[in-house]
N, C-alpha and C positions, 0 to 999 in steps of 0.2 A: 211844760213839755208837750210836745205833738206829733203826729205823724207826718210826715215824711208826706212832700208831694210824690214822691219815686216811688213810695210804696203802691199806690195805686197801682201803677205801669207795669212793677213785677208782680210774678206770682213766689208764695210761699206756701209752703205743704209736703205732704206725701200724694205720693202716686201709683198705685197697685197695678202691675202691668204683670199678663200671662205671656211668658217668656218662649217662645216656641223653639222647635231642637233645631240646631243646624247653625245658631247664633252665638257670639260672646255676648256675658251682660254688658259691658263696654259699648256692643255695638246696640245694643236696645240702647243705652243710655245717649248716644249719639242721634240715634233717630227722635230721642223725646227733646234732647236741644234743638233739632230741625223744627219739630213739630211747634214746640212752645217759643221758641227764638229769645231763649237764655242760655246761657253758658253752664250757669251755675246748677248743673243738674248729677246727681252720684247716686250710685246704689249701697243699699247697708246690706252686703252680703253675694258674693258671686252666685251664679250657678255654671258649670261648667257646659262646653259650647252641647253636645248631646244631651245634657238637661233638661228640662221645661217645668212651666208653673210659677209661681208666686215670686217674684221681682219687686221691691219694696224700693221705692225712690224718694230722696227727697228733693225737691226743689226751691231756688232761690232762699231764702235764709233758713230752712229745715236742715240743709244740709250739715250746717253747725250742729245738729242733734243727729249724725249719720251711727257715731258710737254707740249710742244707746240703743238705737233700734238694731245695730249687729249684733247686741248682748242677746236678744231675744231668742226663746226657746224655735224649735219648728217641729214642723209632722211632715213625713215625706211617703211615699210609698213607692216602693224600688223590686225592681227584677233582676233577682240573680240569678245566673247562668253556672251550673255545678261543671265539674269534667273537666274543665278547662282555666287553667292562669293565663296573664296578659301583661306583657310589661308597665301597662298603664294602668291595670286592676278594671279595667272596664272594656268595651266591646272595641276603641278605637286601637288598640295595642297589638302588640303580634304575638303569637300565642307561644309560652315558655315552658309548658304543659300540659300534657293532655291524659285523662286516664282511662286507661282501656280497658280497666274493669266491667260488672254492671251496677248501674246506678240504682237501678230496682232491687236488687241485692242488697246494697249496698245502706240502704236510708230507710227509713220509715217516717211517716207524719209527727210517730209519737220522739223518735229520736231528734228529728229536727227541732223539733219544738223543744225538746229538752236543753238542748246547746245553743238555741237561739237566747234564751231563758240565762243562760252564763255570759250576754253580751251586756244584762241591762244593768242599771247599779253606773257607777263610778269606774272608768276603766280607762285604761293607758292603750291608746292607738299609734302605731307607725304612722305617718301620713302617707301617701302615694309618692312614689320616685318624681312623678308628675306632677306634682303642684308647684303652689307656689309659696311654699314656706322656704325658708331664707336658709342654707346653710352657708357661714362665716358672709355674711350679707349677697350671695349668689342665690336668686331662688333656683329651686333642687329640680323646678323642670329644664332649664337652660343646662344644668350640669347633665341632668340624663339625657337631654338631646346629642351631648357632646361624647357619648356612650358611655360616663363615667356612672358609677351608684352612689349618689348622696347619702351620705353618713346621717339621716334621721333621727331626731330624736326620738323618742315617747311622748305624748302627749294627753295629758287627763282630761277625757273629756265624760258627759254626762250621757246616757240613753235612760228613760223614764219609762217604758213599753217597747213590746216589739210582737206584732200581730200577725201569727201567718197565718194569709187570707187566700192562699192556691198554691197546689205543689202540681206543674206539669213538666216531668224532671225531662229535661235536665235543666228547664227552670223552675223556680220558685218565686211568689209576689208575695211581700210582708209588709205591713203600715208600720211607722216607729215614731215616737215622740222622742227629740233629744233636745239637748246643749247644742247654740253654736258652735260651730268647730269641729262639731262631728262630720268625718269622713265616711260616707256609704262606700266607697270605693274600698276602704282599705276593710270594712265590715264583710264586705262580701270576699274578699282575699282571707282574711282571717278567718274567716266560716270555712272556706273550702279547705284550709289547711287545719282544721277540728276536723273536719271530715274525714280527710286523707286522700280529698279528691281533686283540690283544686278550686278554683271558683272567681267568677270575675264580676263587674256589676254590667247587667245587660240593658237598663233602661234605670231613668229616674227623673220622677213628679216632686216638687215641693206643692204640696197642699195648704198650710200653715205658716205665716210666723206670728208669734204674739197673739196679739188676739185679729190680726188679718189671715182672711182666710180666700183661696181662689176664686173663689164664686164671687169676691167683691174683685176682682181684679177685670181689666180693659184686655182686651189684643190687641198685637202692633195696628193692626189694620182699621180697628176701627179707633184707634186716638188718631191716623189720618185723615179719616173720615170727621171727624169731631169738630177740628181743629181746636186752639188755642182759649176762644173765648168758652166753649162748650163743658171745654176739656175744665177752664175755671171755676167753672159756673156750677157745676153737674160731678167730675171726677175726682178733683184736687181736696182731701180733707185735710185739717189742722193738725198740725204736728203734735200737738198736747195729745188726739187722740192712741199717739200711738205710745205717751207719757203716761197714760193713766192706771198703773201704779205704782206712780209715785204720789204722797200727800202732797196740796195744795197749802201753799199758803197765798192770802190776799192781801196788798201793802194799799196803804191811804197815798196820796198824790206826791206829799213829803216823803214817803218810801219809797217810791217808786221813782223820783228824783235823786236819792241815795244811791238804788241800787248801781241806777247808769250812769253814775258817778263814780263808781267802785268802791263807796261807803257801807260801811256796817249800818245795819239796818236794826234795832231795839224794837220787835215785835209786839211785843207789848203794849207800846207805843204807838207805833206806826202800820200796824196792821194786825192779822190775824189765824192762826193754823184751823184751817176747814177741817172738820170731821174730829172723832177722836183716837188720836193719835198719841203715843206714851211717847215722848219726850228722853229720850233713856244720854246715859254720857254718850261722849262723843258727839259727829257727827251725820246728820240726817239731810239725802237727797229729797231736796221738794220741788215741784212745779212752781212759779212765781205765776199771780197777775193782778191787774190792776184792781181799783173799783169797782169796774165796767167789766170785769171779768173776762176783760183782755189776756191771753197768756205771752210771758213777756219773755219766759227763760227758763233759767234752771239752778239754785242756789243750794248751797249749806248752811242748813239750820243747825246750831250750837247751843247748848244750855249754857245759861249763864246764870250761876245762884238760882234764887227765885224769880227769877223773869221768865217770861211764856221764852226767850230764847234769844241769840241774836243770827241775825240775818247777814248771808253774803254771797254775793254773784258768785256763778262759777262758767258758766255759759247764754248769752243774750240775747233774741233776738236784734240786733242790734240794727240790721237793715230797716225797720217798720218801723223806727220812732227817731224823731229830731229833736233837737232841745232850743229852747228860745219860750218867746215870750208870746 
């Protein structure tokens, strides 16, 4: 087996790009096809168009690994706007209420922080009338367009922290760690309704996903400037990096002939699990790579009796290698 004369010509990888407000990620991901002159380019995780910060892309055969990097945690840091609801739960919406209390009355540091404190932990979120989760395969912002209210589910998602870093009411800025899937839009609705005040989300940064962080990320403006080979040479990292933790296993040439064949692979045999790692029943996600410590994909490692385990594809780079002699 070898590589692929094509593999030269394309790029494969991630691509960290600072999303600026005013854009779809769609429409970033269109300008990195312009930029790089591939097709094959998708993002692992939206940000909505008023959004900005951390854009996570993968390119030419990463894109097969878009899943896994959407699983990944993030840290965002968001302003919410008290006093006031919004059809859309954010600044773009038309306002459904408004309270004419006062808010200085009304709050305190130690209160907010008290009830911010009740969002972290494991918790069931409405999504926004405005997204794009699907009710009976219609997503729910098409039906609120249409003035109808999407019948929502709940949805269990994760927050790990939640930091308030300034209260200048009637807004407020917080840093949070969560789960994918978390909605700051419906956090900030749901806080103003703990309140009794209202509340909508008036700005939002993604700083974090995984272990990418903003400060590694490009702006649109300067991957134009870059161009393509720059952009390969200098911007573009391996996708494995953004796999690393998952365990590795390393297959001998025989293995690794197996694997892209869609053969079970006898580890034991044919290669070996890097670092130590327990073995337990079931099934275990690993990184694959060669000899050369090429990364080739993504398998399930299986115990079998006493053998170090058996090996089997589940996801390939498949574009960067040819088979032949």
């Amino acid at each position: 087996m070898s590589r692929s004369g094509s593999a030269k010509a394309d790029l494969h990888g991630v691509l960290l790009v600072n999303k600026p407000t005013g854009i779809t990620s769609h429409n970033v991901v269109d300008k990195v096809r312009k930029i790089l002159g591939i097709r094959k380019v998708g993002h692992t995780g939206t940000l909505d168009p008023q959004a900005e910060g951390l854009l996570v892309l993968c390119v030419g055969g990463a894109t097969r690994f878009t899943g896994y990097l959407a699983k990944q945690d993030k840290t965002y840091r968001a302003v919410i706007k008290l006093g006031e609801s919004t059809t859309t739960d954010d600044i773009e919406g038309e306002v459904t209420y408004r309270y004419n209390g006062d808010l200085e009355n009304l709050l305190s540091k130690v209160r907010l922080e008290s009830l911010l404190e009740e969002f972290v932990g494991v918790i069931l979120q409405i999504p926004p009338s405005f997204s794009s989760k699907k009710v009976d395969g219609v997503p729910a912002y098409v039906l609120a367009r249409r003035g109808l209210k999407p019948e929502l589910k709940p949805v269990a998602v994760r927050i790990d922290s939640i930091r308030l870093l300034n209260v200048d009411l009637p807004a407020l800025e917080i840093e949070l760690d969560c789960s994918a899937g978390t909605y700051l839009r419906s956090l900030a609705r749901d806080l103003g309704k703990k309140l009794g005040c209202g509340g909508h989300l008036g700005s939002l940064l993604r700083t974090r996903v995984g272990d990418f962080t903003l400060a590694m990320a490009a702006k649109l403006d300067q991957l134009t400037a870059e161009g393509r080979k720059k952009i390969e040479k200098e911007l573009l990292l391996p996708v494995e990096i953004a796999l690393s933790s998952l365990p590795a296993v390393k297959l001998s040439g025989s293995g690794v002939e197996k694997i892209y064949f869609g053969k079970y692979v006898d580890l034991g045999a044919e290669g070996q699990l890097i670092g130590k790692v327990t073995l337990a029943e079931g099934s275990l996600e690993v990184r694959i790579h060669d000899s050369r410590d090429s990364f080739l994909g993504v398998g399930l490692l299986d115990r079998a009796g006493g053998s170090s385990g058996v090996l089997r594809p589940k996801r390939l780079m498949m574009e960067a290698f040819s088979f032949g002699s």
